[in-house]
N, C-alpha and C positions, 0 to 999 in steps of 0.2 A: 575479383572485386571483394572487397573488403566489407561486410556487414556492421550496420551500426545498433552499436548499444547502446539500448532505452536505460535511461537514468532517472529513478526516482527521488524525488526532493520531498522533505518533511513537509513544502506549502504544496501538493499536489493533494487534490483528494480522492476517497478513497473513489468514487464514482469515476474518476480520473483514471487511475487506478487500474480499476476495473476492464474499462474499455480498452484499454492495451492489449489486457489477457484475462480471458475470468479464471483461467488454471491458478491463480494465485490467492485462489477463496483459502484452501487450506493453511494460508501462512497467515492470513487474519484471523481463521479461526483459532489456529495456536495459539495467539497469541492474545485468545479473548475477547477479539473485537466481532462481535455477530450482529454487527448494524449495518450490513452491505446494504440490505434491500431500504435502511431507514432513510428518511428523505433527509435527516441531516448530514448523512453522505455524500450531497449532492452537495453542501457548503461549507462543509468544515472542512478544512485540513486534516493533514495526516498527522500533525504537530497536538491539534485539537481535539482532536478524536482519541487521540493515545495519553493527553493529558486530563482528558474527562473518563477514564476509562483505567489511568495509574498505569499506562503501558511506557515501557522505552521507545520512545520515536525515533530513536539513532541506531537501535537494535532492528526494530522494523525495517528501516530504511534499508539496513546493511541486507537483512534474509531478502529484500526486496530484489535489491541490486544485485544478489548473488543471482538467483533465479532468471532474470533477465540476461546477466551476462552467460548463462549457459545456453540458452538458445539459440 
């Protein structure tokens, strides 16, 4: 049986995120974003949060994606 891969969208947030896998703190924190625990994680996008922040949301996405597809 064939497992399926979690697919991260720029509107998921990071709370969202989160709850998939917390193993992927390390790839926010690469990348600058040290507001997991902030409560605007719980509303903002991942588009949002990388645009208040001057992060690449497609770049995120991508390390995102990667990661999940290897599980």
């Amino acid at each position: 049986m064939r497992k399926k891969t979690i697919k991260i969208k720029k509107t998921m947030t990071i709370e969202q995120v989160l709850a998939l896998d917390e193993n992927v703190v390390p790839i926010f924190l690469g990348f600058g974003l040290h507001c997991l625990g902030c409560p605007m994680s719980r509303g903002e996008s991942l588009e949002e949060a990388c645009f208040v922040h001057g992060v690449d949301v497609d770049l995120l996405v991508e390390k995102l994606n990667e990661y999940f597809a290897q599980k």
